[in-house]
MARGU-286550 format. One record per residue (C-alpha): residue in three letters; y, z, x. Coordinates in steps of 0.001 Angstrom, whole numbers, plus 500000, padded with zeros to 6 digits. Last residue first. Layout:
MARGU-286550
<pt residuo="Ala" v="Y" w="Z" u="X"/>
...
END
This chain:
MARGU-286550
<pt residuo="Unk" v="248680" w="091592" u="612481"/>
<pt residuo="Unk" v="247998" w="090975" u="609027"/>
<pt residuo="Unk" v="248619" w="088329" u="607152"/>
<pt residuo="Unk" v="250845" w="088112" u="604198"/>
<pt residuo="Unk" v="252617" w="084587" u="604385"/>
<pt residuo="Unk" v="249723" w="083050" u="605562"/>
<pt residuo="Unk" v="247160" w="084372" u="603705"/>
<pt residuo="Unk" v="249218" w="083732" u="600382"/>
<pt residuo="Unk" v="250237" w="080050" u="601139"/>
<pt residuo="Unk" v="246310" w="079576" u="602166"/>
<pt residuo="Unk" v="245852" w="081321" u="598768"/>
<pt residuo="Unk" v="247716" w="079023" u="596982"/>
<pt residuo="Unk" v="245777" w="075915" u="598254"/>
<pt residuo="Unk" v="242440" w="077429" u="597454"/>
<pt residuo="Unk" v="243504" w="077806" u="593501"/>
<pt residuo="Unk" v="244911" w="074822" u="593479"/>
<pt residuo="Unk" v="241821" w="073402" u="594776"/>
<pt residuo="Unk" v="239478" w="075098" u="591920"/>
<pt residuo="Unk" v="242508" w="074016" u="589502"/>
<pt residuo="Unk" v="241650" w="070556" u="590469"/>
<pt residuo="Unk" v="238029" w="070523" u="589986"/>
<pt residuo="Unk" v="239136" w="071734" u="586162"/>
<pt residuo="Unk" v="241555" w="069451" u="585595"/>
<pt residuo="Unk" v="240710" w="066010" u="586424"/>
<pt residuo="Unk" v="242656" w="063685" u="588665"/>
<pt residuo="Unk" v="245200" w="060821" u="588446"/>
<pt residuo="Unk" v="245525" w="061389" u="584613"/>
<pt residuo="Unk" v="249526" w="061985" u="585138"/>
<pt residuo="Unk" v="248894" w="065328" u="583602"/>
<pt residuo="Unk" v="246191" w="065779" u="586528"/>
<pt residuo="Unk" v="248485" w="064600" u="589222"/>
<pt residuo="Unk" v="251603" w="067287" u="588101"/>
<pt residuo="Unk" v="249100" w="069784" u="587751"/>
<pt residuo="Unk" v="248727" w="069225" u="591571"/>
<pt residuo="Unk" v="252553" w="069663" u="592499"/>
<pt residuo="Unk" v="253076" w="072106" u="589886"/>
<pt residuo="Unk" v="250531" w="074312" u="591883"/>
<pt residuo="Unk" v="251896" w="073912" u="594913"/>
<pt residuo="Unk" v="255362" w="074829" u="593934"/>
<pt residuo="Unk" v="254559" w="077475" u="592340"/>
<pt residuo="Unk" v="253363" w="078482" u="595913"/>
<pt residuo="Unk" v="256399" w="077596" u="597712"/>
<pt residuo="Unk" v="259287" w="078992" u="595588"/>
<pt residuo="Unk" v="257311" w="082524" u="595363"/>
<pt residuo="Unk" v="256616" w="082885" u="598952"/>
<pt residuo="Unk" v="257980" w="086277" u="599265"/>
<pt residuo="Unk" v="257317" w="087584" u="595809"/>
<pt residuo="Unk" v="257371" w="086357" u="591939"/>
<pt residuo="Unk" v="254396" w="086935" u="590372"/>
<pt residuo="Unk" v="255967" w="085576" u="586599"/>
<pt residuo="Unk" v="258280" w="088187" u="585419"/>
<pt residuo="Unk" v="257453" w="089993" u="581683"/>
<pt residuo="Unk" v="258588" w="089581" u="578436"/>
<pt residuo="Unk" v="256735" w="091407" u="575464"/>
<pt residuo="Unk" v="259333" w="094368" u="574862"/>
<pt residuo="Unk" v="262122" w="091475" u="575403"/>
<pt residuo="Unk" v="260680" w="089169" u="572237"/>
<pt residuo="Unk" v="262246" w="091147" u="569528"/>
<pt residuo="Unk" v="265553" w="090935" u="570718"/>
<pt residuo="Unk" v="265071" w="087110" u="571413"/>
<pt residuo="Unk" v="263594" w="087004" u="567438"/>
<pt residuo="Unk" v="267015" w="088923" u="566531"/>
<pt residuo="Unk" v="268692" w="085889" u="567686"/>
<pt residuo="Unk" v="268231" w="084536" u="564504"/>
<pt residuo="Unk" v="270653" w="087094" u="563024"/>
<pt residuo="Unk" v="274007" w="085424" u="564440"/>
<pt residuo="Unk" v="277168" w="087693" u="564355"/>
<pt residuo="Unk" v="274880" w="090727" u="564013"/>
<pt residuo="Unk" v="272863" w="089790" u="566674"/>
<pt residuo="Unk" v="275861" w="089015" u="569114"/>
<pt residuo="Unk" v="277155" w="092620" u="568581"/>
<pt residuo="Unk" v="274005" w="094038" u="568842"/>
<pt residuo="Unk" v="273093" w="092295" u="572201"/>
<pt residuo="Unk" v="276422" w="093207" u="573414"/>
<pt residuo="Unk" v="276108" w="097212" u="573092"/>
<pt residuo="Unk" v="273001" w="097120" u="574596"/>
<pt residuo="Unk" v="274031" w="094658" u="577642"/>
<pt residuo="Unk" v="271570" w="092488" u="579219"/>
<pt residuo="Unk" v="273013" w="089750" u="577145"/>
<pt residuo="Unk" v="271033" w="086463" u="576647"/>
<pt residuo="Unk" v="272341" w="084020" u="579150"/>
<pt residuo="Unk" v="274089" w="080914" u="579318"/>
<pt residuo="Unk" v="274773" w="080405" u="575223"/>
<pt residuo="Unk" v="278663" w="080722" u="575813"/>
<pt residuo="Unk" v="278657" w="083682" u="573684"/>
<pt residuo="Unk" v="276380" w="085323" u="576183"/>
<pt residuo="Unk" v="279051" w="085800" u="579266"/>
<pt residuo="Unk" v="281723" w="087109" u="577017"/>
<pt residuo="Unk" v="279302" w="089789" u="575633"/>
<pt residuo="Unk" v="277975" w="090451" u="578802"/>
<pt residuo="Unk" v="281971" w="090958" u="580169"/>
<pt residuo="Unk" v="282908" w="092974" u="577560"/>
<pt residuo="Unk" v="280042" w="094779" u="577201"/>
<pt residuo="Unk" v="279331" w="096109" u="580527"/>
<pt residuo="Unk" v="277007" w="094556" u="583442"/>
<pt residuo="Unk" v="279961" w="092434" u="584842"/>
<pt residuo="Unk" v="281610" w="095590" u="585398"/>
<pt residuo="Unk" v="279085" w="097312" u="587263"/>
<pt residuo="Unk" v="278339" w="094358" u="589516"/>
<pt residuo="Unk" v="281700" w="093427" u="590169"/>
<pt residuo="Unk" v="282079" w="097217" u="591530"/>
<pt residuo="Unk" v="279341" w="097116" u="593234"/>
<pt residuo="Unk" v="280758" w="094360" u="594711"/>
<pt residuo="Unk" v="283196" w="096447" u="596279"/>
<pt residuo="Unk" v="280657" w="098828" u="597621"/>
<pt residuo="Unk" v="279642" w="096108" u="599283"/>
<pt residuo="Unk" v="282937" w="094948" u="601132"/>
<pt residuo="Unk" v="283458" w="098574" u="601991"/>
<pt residuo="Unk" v="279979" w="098814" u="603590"/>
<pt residuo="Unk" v="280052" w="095577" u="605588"/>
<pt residuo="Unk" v="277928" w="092841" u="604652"/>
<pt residuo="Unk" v="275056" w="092334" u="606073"/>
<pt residuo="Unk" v="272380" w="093421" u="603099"/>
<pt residuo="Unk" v="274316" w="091102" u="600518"/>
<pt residuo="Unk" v="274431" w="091765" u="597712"/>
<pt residuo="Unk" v="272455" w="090505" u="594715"/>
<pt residuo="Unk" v="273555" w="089726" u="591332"/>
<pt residuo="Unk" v="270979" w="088411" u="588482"/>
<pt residuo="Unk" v="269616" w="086141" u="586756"/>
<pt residuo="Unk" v="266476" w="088200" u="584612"/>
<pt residuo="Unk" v="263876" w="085498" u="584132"/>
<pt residuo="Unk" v="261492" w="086658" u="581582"/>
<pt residuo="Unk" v="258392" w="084797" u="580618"/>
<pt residuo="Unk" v="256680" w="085570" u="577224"/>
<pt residuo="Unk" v="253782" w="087485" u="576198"/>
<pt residuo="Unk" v="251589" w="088581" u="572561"/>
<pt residuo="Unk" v="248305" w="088469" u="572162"/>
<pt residuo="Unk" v="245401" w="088221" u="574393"/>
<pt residuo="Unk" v="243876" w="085245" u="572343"/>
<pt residuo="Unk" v="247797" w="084014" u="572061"/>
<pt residuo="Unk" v="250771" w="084946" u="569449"/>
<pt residuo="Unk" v="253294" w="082301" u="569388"/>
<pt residuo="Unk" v="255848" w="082990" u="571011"/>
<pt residuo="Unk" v="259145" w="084110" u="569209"/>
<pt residuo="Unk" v="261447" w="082583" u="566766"/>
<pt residuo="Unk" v="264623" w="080510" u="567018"/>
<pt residuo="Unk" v="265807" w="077724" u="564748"/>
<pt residuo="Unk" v="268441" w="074904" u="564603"/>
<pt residuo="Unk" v="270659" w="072925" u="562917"/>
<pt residuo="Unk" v="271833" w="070696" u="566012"/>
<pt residuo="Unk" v="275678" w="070598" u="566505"/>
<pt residuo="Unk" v="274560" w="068812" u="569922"/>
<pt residuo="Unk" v="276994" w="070908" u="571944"/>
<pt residuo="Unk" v="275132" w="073955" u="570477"/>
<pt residuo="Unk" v="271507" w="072091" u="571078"/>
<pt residuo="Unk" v="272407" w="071663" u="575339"/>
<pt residuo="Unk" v="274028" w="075065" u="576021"/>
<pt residuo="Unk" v="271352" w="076994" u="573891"/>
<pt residuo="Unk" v="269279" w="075564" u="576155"/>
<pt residuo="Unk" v="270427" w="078392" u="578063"/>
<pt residuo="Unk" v="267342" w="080810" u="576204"/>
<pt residuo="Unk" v="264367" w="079864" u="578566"/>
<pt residuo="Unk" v="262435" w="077226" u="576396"/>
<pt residuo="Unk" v="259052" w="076784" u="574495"/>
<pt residuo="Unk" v="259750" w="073328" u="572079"/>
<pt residuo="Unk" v="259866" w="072198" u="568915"/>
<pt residuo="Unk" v="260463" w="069251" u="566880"/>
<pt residuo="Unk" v="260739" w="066964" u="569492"/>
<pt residuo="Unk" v="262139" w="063638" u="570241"/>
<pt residuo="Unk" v="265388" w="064593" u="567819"/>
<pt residuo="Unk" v="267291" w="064579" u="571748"/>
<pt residuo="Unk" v="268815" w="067794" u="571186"/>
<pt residuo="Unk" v="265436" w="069294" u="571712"/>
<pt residuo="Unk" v="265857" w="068433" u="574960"/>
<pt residuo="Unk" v="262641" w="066428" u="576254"/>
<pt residuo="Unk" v="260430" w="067091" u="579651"/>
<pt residuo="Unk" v="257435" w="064496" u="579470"/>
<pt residuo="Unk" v="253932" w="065317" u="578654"/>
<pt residuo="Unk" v="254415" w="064583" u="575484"/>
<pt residuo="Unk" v="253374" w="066415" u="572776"/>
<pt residuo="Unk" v="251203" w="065681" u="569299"/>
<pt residuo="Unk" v="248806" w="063466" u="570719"/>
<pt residuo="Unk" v="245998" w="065862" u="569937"/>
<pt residuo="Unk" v="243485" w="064833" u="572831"/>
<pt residuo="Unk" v="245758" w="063666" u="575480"/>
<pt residuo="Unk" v="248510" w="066111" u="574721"/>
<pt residuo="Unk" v="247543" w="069168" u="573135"/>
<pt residuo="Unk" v="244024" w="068573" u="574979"/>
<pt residuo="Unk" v="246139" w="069188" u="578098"/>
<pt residuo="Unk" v="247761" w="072390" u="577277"/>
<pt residuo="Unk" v="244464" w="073871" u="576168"/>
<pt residuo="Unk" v="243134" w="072842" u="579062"/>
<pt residuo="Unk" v="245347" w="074881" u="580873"/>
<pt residuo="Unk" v="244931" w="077674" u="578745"/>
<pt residuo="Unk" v="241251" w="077580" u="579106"/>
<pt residuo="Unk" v="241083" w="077129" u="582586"/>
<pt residuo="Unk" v="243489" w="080285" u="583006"/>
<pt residuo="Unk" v="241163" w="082365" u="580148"/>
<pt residuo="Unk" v="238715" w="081720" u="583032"/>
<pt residuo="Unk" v="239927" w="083026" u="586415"/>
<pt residuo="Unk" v="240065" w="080087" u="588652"/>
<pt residuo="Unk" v="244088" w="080704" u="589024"/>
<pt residuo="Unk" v="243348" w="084050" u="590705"/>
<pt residuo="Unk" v="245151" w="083598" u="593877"/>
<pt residuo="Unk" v="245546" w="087068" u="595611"/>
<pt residuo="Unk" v="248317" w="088806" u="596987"/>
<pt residuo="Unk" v="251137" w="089447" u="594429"/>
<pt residuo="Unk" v="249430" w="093052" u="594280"/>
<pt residuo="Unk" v="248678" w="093108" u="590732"/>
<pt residuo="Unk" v="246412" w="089741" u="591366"/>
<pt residuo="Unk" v="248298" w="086175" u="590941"/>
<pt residuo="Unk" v="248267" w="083151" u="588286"/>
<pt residuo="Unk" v="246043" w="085609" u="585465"/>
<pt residuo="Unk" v="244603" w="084596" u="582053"/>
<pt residuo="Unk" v="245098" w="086943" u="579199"/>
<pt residuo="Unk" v="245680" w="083424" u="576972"/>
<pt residuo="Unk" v="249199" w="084339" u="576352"/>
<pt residuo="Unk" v="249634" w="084752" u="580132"/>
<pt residuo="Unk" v="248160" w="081695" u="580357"/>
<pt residuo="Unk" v="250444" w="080097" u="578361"/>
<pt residuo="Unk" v="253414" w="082134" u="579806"/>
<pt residuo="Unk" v="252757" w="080564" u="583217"/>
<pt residuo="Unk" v="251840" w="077332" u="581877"/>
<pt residuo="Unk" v="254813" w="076043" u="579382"/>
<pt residuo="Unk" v="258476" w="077701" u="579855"/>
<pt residuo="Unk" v="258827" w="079614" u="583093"/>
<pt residuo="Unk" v="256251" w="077151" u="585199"/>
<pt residuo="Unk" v="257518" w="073426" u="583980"/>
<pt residuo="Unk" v="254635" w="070925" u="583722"/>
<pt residuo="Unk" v="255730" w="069242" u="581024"/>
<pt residuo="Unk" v="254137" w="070509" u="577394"/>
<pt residuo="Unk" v="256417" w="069005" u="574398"/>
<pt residuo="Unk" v="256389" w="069380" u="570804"/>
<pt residuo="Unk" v="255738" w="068071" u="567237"/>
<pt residuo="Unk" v="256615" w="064755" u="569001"/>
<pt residuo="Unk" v="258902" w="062222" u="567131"/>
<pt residuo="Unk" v="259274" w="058254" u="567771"/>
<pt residuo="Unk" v="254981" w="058056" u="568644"/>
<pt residuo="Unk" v="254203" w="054256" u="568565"/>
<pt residuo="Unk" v="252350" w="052333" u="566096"/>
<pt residuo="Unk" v="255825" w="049865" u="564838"/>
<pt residuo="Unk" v="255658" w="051819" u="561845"/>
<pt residuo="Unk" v="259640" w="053257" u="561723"/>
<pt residuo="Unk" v="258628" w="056619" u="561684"/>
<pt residuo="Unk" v="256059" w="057491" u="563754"/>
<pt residuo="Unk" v="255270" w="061327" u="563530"/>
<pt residuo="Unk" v="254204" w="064337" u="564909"/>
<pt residuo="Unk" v="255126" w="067051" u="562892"/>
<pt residuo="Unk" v="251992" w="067211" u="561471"/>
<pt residuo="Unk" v="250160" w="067711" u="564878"/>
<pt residuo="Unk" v="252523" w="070700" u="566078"/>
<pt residuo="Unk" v="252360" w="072662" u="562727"/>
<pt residuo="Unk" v="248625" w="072865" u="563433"/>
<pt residuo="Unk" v="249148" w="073323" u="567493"/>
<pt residuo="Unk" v="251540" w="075972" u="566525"/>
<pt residuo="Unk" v="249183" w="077851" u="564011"/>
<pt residuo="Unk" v="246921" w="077375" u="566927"/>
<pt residuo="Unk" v="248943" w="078963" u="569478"/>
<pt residuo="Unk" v="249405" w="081907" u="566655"/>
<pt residuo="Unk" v="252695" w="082671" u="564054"/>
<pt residuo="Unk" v="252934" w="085684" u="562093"/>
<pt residuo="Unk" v="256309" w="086250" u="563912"/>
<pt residuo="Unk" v="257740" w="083007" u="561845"/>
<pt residuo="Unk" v="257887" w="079511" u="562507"/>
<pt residuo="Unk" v="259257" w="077275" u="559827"/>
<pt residuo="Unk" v="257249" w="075533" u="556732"/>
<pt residuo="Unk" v="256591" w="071804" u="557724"/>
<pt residuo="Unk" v="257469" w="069355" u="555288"/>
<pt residuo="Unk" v="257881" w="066629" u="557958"/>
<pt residuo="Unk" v="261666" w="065586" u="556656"/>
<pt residuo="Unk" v="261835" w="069712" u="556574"/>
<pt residuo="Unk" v="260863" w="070346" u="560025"/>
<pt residuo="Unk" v="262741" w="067523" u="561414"/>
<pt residuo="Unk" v="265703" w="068994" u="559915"/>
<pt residuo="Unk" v="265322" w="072262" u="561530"/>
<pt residuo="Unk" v="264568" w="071458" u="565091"/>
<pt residuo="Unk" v="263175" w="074138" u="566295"/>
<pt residuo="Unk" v="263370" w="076616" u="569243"/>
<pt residuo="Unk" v="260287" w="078493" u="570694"/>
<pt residuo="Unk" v="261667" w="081486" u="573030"/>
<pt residuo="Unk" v="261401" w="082068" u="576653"/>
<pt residuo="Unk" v="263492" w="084308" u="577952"/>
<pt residuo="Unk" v="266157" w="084053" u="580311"/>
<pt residuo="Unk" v="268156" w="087353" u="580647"/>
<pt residuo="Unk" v="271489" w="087856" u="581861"/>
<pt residuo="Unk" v="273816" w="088808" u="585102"/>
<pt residuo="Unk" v="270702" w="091393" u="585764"/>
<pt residuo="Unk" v="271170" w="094141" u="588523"/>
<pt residuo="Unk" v="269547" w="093023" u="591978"/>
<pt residuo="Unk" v="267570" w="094801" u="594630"/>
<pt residuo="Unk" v="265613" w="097827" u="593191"/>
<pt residuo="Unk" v="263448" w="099668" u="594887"/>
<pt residuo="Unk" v="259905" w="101114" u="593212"/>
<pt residuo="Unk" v="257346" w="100338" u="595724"/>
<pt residuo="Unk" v="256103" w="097278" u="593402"/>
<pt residuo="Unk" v="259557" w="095703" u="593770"/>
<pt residuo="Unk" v="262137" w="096234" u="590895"/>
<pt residuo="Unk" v="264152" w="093556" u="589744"/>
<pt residuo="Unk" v="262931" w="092683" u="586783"/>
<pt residuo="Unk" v="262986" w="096476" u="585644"/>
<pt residuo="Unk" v="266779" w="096711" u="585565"/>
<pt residuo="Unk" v="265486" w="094733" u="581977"/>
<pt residuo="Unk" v="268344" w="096070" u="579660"/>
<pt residuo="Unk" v="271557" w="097947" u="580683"/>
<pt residuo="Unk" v="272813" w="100489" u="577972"/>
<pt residuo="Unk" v="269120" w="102383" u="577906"/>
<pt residuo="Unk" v="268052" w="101644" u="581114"/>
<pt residuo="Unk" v="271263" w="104045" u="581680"/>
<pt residuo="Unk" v="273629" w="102446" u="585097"/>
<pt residuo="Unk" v="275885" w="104801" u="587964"/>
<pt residuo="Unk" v="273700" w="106930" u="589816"/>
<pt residuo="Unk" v="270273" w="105068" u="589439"/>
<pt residuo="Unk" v="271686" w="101899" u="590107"/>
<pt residuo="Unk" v="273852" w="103497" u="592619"/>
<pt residuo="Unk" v="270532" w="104778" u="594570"/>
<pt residuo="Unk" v="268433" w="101963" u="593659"/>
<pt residuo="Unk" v="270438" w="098947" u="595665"/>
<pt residuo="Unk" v="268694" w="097979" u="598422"/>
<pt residuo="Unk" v="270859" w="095395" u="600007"/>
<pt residuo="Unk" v="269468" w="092301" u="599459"/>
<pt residuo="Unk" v="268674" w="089664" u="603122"/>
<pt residuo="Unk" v="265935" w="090909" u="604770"/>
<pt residuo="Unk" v="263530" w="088224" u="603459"/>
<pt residuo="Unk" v="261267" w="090685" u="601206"/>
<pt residuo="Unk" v="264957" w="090714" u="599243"/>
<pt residuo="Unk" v="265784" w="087184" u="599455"/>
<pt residuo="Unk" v="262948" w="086280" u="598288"/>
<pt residuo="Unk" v="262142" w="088986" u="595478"/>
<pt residuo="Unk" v="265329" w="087853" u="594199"/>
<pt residuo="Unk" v="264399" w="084215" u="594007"/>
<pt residuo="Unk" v="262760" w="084643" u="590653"/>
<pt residuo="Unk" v="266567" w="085515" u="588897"/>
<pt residuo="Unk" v="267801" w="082690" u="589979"/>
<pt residuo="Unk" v="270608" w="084669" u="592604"/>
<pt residuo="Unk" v="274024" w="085196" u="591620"/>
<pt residuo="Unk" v="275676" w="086544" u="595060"/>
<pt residuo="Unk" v="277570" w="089504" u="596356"/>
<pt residuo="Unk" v="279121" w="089520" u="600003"/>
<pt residuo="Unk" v="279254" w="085830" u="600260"/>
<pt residuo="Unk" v="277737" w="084164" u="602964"/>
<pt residuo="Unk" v="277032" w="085236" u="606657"/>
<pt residuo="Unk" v="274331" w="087253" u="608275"/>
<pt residuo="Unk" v="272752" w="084356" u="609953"/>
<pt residuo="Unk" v="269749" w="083921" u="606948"/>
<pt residuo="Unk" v="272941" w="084293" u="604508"/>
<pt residuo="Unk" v="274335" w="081289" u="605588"/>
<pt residuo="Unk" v="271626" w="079094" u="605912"/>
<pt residuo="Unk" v="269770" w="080125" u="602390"/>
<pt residuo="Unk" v="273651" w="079495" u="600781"/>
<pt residuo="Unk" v="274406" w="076243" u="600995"/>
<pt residuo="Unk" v="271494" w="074725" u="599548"/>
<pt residuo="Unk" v="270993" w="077330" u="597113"/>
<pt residuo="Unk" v="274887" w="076082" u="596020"/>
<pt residuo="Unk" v="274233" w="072849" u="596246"/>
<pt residuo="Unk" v="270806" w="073085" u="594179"/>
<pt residuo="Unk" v="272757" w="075190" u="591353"/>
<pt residuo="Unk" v="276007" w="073750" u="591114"/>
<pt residuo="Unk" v="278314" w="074720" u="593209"/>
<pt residuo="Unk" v="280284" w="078447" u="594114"/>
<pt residuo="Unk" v="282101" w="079981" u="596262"/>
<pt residuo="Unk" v="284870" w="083328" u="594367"/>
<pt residuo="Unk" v="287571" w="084958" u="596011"/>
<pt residuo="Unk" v="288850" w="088530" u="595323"/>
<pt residuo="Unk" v="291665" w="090638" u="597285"/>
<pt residuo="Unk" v="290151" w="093943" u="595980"/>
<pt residuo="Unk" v="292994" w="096983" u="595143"/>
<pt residuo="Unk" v="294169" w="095713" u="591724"/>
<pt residuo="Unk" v="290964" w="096056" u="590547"/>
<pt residuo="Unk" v="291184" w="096164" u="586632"/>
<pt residuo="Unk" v="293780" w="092561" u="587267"/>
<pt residuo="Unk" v="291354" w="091096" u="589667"/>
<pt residuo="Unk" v="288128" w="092059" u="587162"/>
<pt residuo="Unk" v="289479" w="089812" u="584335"/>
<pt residuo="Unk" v="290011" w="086858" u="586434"/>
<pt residuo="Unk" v="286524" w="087492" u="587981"/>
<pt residuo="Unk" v="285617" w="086997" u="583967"/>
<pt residuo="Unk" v="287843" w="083969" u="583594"/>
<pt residuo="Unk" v="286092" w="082454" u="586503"/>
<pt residuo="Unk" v="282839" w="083205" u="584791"/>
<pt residuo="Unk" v="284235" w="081347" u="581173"/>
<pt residuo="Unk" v="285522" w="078330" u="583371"/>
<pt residuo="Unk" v="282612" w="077563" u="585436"/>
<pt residuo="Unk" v="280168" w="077325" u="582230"/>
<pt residuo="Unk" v="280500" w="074288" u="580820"/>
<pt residuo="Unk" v="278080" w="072568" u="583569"/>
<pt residuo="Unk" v="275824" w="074884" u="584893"/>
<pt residuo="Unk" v="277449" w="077360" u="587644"/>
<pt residuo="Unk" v="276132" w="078720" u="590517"/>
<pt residuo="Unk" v="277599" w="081726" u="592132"/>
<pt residuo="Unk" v="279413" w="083465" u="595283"/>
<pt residuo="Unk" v="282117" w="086606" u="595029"/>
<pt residuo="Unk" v="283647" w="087235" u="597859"/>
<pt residuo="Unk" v="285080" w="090495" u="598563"/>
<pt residuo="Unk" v="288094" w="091627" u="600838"/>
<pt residuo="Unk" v="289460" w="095109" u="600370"/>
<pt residuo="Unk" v="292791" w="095115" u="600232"/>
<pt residuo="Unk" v="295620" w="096240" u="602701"/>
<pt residuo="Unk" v="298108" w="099368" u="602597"/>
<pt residuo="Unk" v="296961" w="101261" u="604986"/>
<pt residuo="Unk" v="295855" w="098468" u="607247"/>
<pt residuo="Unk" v="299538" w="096528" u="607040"/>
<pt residuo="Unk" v="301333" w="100072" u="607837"/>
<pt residuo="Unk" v="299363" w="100369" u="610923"/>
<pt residuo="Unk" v="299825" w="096650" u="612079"/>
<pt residuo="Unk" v="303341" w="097102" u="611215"/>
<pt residuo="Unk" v="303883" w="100272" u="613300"/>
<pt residuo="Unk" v="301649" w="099121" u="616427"/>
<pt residuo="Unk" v="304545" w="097422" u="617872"/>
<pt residuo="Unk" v="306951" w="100297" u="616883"/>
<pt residuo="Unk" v="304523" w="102635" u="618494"/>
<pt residuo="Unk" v="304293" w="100847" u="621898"/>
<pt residuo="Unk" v="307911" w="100723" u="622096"/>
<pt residuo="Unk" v="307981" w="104306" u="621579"/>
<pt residuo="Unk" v="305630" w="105266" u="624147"/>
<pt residuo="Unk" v="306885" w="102873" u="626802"/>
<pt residuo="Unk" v="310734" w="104533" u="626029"/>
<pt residuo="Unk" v="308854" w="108436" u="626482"/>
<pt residuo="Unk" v="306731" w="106989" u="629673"/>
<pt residuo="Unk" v="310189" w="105167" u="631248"/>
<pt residuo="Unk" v="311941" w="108357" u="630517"/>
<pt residuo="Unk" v="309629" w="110556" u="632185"/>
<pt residuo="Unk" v="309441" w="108686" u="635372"/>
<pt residuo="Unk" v="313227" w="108571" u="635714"/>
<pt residuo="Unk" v="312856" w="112271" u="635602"/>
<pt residuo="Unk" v="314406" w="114331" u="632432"/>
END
């Protein structure tokens, strides 16, 4: 052997040792994934248990979770993900998917979702798709919005409880006598109910009850002037300023300031820490009949990840859409399961959530799209004046009406 050909065979096998452990390190290393979510209070715990759970069934992912409360962890994440950073699978509100997605920033996911989950097992994958058909987030749980009671308020009023037979004015009845004073000084200690200007739980799903409209089909058009809109609005408002039976304020039924109220399903958080004896029915029925808001929380990856980091949280998603982990998740009163096999197992251990069973064949999303965040935003804004009595309603919903379609026009203008 040549000089020259022993230096090249000792350079190769140096060079190979180096490389050896680098080698050995990426054949035997985990996937990364990060795992990012906002957490109301009480609930950090039971989710961190859950990524616990998934660690030890996927030995193979190195797992860490971000998260903050929810405007921290919004207000943290729109910068990150916008430069092609932030977590590789995300909880997003359930109305912001359509954001991030129309944004550039969801992976498409229909092709596993139609590989790997049944509509049947996994409830509302529907929330989530866009009018073209895709699919960009699977459901963490469902927010609907129910009408909870206070129990003993109804019975020191002598109110009989809601039941499905139950209309908006069989509510404004029951509303009205449950309003009370009840120490005599002339002031209101007890509302029958409350109307705040909140879009999930009062006027979207009041006008949606009233076969009014917010947006067109296409998510394109304002059509806040239709009438059955006016009329549920005003409907809203005569309940407080002509009725005096709810305040325009926002009040937790755990506060014994209301009797009853519309809300998404994680106040359960709030009246189960109260101890409050409490009831849970569906909407009323409206002039159009019968509709309720559904926000469907839900898991979005992220579009720049890498492939093996996505397909990872796949794999988070999958799992956390099973029973054990929806069942876990919905006995803390965040979410209502999106699980089959949950749902029955938590309506069998308590039947009044049988009425949120009932209620998901009526639930639908509220127009969300590109520019959801900034045109509900708008209109709150300027319902927000008239419920303060700074301006009257039905000139005001004409320049509502104008407002959101500027948002519209410029958002989806054509080039």
């Amino acid at each position: 052997m040549t000089r020259n050909m022993q230096f090249v065979t000792w350079l190769f096998v140096v060079i190979a040792f180096t490389l050896l452990p680098a080698v050995v390190e990426s054949a035997t290393s985990k996937t990364e994934l990060t795992i990012g979510y906002y957490a109301m209070p009480g609930t950090h715990d039971t989710m961190e248990s859950l990524v616990n759970r998934f660690r030890e069934l996927h030995p193979e992912l190195r797992v860490q979770t971000v998260w903050a409360d929810y405007g921290m962890f919004y207000q943290k994440l729109l910068p990150q993900i916008a430069a092609g950073k932030g977590p590789d699978v995300w909880l997003s509100d359930g109305v912001r998917v359509a954001e991030a997605a129309e944004g550039g920033f969801a992976l498409d996911i229909t092709d596993w979702v139609n590989r790997d989950l049944d509509p049947r097992e996994v409830l509302a994958l529907q929330a989530n798709r866009d009018p073209s058909g895709r699919i960009w987030g699977v459901p963490q749980g469902l927010q609907i919005t129910m009408l909870f009671y206070n129990i003993d308020l109804f019975n020191s009023a002598g109110v009989v409880y809601p039941d499905s037979s139950w209309t908006l004015d069989t509510f404004r009845r029951a509303a009205i006598k449950l309003t009370r004073d009840t120490n005599g000084d002339g002031n209101i200690d007890v509302y029958g109910t409350q109307m705040p200007i909140y879009i999930t739980e009062t006027w979207f799903p009041i006008i949606k009850l009233f076969g009014g409209e917010v947006l067109d089909p296409t998510l394109r058009h304002a059509r806040l002037t239709n009438p059955n809109t006016v009329k549920a609005l005003r409907w809203m408002y005569d309940l407080i300023f002509k009725d005096r039976a709810a305040t325009r304020e926002y009040m937790y039924l755990a506060s014994w300031k209301v009797a009853m109220e519309f809300a998404i399903y994680n106040k359960l958080l709030n009246i189960k820490r109260a101890k409050l004896n409490y009831g849970i029915e569906m909407l009323p029925q409206g002039p159009a009949g019968r509709w309720t808001s559904l926000v469907a929380n839900s898991w979005v990856i992220n579009k720049a990840a890498p492939r093996e980091r996505q397909q990872a949280a796949w794999e988070w998603i999958k799992f956390f859409s099973g029973p054990e982990a929806q069942l876990t998740w919905g006995r803390l009163g965040e979410a209502f399961p999106a699980n089959r096999l949950a749902v029955e197992k938590m309506v069998a251990e308590d039947p009044r959530l049988r009425a949120v069973l009932m209620s998901i064949p009526f639930a639908g999303t509220m127009d969300q799209n590109a520019v959801w965040t900034e045109w509900y935003v708008a209109v709150e804004k300027r319902l927000q004046e008239v419920w303060a009595q700074k301006a009257e309603l039905e000139p005001t919903i004409l320049l509502i009406n104008q407002e959101v379609q500027a948002i519209l026009d410029r958002a989806y203008r054509r080039n």
